[in-house]
C-alpha positions in Angstrom: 72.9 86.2 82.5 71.8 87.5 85.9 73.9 84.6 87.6 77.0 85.3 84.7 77.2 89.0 85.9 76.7 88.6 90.0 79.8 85.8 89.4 81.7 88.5 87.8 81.5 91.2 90.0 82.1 89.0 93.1 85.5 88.1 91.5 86.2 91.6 90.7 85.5 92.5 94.1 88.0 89.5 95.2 90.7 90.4 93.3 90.4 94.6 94.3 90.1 93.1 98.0 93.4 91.4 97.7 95.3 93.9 95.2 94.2 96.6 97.6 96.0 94.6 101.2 98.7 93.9 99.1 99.1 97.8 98.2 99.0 98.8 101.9 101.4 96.5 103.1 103.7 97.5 100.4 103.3 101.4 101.2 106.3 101.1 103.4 110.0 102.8 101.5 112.8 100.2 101.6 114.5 102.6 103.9 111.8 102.3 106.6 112.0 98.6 106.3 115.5 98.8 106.4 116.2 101.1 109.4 113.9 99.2 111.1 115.3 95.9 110.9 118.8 97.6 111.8 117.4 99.1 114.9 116.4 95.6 115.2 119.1 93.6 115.1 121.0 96.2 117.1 118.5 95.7 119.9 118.9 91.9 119.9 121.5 89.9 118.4 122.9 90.8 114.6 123.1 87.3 113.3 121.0 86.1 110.1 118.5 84.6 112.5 117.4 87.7 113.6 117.8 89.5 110.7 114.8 87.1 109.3 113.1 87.8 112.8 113.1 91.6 112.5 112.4 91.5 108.4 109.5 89.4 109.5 108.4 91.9 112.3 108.6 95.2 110.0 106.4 93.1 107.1 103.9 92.0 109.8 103.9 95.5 111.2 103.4 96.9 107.2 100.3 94.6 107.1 98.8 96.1 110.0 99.6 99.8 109.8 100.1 102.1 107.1 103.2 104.1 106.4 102.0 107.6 107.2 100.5 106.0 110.6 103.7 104.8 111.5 106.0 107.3 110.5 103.5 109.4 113.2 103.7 106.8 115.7 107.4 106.9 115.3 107.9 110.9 115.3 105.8 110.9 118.8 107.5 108.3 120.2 110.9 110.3 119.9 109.3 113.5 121.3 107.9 111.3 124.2 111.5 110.1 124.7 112.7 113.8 125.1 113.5 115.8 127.8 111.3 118.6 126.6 108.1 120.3 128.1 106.4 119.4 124.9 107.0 115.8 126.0 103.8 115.9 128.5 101.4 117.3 125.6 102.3 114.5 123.2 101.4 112.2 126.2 97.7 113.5 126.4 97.1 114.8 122.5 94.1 112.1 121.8 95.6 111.4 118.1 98.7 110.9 119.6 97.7 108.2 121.9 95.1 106.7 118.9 98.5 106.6 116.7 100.4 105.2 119.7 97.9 102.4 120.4 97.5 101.4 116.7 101.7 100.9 116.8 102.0 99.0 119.5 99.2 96.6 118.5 100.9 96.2 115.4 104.6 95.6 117.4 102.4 93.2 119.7 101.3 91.2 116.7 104.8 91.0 114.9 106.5 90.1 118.0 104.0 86.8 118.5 104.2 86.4 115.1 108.5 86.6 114.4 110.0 86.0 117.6 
């Protein structure tokens, strides 16, 4: 009995574990995905082969960060890219760097991983 119900809550816990990842790396709208791999392909080459390269970056990217991370990461990145005053303070704001860091892990990863 004792044995029956420890085997049943490790396979409960298994398949939470893995229905949970598979949630967070599906937290990402189509549109995300898609401007993504369209900023993609306009960076590189916009041939099949690199659509599958970019689709491939954007999912391994999904696995490693969520959506509202990202989307962050993203909106900072633009205002660090402007020519504004404000640009400086998004420089040294510590959640901006943390969010920063955690993006361009996740871009390291999908680039070993696609490319």
């Amino acid at each position: 009995m004792k044995n029956t119900i420890l085997r049943n809550f490790c396979l409960l816990s298994l398949v939470v574990i893995l229905f949970d990842s598979k949630l967070r790396s599906n937290d990402f709208p189509t549109l995300a995905r898609s401007e993504f791999v369209f900023a993609c392909m306009s960076s590189n080459a916009s041939n099949r082969d690199f659509m599958a390269k970019c689709s491939c970056a954007i999912d391994e990217i999904a696995k490693r960060i969520n959506y509202e991370e990202y989307s962050q990461a993203e909106a900072i990145a633009r205002l660090q890219l402007g020519a504004s005053p404000r640009e400086e303070a998004f420089k040294s704001v510590g959640l901006s760097k943390e969010r920063m860091d955690k993006l361009y892990k996740a871009q390291a990863a999908s680039e070993l991983e696609c490319f």
